[in-house]
C-alpha positions in Angstrom: 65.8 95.0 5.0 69.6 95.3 6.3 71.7 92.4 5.7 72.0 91.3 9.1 68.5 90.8 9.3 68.6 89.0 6.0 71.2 86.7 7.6 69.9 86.0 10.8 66.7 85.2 9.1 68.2 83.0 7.3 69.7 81.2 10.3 66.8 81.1 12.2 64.7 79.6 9.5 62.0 82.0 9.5 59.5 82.4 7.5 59.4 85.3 4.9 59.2 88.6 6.1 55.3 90.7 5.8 57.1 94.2 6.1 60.6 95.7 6.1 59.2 98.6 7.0 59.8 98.7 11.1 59.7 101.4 13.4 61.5 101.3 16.1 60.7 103.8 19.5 63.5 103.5 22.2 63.9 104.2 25.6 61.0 103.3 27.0 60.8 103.8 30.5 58.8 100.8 32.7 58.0 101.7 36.2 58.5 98.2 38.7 56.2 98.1 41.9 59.7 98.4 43.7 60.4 101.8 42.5 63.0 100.6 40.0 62.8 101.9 36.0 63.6 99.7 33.8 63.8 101.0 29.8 62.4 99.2 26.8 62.1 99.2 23.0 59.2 98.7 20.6 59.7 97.4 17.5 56.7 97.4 15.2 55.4 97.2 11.5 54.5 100.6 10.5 51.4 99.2 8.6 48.8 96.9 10.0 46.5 97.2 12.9 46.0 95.2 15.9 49.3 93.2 15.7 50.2 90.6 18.2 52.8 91.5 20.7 55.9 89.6 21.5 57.7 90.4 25.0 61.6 89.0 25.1 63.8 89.7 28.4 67.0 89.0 27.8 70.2 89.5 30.2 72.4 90.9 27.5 70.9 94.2 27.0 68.6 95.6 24.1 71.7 96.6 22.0 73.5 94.8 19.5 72.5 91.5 17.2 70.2 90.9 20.5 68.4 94.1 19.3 68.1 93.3 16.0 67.5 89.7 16.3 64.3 89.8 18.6 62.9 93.0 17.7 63.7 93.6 13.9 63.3 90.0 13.0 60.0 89.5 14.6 58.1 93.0 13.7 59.0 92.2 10.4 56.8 89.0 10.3 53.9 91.2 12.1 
């Protein structure tokens, strides 16, 4: 666990964390039915099967404390 994601946890109020162990793939690339690719990252546990899947859009890009806030925060609670 970093020590942003111990902090923003701790701001959020969240509950405790399943894993710290998160994978992250980056890059994704989405195809729109206009033609346009859009990219995307996927955040996961590395153990567990069958998790449930959280989609967050966001206008401020995927980098950053928006990055780490939505996708490390939640994989880490499964």
């Amino acid at each position: 666990m970093t020590l942003i994601s111990r902090v923003l946890s701790w701001i959020a109020r969240l509950p405790p964390a399943d894993t710290y162990d998160v994978a992250v793939q980056r890059d994704i690339p989405i195809s729109m039915p206009d033609g346009v690719v859009l990219l995307a990252d996927h955040h996961y546990p590395r153990s567990g099967d069958n998790q449930p899947t959280l989609l967050v859009r966001s206008p401020y890009g995927r980098a950053d404390v928006w990055g780490v806030f939505f996708g490390q925060l939640f994989a880490e609670r499964g």
